[in-house]
C-alpha positions as CSV (number, residue, x, y, z in Angstrom):
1,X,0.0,0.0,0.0
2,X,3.0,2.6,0.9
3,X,4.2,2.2,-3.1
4,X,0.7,3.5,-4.4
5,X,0.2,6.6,-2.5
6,X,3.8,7.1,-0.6
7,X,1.7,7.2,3.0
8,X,3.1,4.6,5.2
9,X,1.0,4.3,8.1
10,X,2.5,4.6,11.6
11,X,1.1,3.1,14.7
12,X,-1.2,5.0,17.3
13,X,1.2,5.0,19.8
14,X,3.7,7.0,17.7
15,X,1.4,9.9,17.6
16,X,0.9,12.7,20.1
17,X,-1.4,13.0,22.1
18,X,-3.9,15.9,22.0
19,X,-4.8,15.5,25.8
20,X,-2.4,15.4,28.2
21,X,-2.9,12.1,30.2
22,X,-3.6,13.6,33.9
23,X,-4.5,17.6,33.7
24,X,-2.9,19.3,37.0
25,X,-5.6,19.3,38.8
26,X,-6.1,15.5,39.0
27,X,-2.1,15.4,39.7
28,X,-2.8,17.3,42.8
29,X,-6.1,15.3,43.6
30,X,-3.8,12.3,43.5
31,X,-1.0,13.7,45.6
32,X,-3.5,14.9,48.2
33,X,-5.0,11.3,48.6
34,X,-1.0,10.0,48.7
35,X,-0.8,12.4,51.7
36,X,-4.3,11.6,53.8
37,X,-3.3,8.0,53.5
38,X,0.6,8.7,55.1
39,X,-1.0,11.1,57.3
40,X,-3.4,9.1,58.8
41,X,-6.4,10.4,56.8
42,X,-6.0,13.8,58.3
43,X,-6.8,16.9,56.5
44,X,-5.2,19.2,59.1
45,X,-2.1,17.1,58.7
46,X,-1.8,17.5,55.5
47,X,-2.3,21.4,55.1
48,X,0.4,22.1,58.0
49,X,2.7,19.5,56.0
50,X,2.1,21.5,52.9
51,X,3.2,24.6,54.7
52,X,6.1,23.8,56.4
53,X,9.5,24.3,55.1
54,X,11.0,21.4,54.6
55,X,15.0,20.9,54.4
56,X,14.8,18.7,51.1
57,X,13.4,21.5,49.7
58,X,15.8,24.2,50.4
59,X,13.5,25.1,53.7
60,X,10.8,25.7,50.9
61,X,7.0,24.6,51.4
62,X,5.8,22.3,49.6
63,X,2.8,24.2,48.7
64,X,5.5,27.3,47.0
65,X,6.6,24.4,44.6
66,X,2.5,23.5,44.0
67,X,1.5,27.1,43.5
68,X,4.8,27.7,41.0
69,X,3.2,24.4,38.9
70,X,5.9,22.4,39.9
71,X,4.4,19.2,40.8
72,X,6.7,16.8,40.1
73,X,9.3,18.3,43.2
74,X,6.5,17.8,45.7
75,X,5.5,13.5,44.5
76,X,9.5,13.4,44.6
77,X,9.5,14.1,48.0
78,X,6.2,12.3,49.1
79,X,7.5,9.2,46.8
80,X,10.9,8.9,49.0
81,X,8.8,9.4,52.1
82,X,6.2,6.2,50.9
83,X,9.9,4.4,50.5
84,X,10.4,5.3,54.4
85,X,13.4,7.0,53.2
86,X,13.4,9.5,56.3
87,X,13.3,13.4,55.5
């Protein structure tokens, strides 16, 4: 088929996506339910943990690296803490 039109199709997979796969907001739905379960379901917990400084984080909250969009620093730190590594 390629020889008669010079189209060679390509898989689904190879193609972008036009949706991104988890929008921010469900990224931070998902890190908030990580916490409440370390935290012991508590809600309370979970805010004062976002708005501490923490030392992993250059005495920076949590919550400064949410606001800035920056995710990914914050399930980092809550990933090496599932992994008991202590912080």
């Amino acid at each position: 088929m390629s020889g008669i039109t010079n189209y060679t199709p390509t898989p689904a997979v190879n193609q972008p996506s036009s949706e991104p796969i988890a929008d921010e907001t469900t990224g931070r739905e998902q890190l908030i339910e990580r916490l409440l379960y370390l935290l012991g379901g508590s809600k309370e917990q979970v805010n004062l943990w976002l708005s501490s400084p923490h030392p992993w984080l250059g005495s920076r909250t949590p919550m400064s690296y949410l606001d800035e969009g920056k995710i990914e620093v914050v399930e980092t730190l809550v990933g090496a803490i599932e992994q008991g590594i202590p912080g």
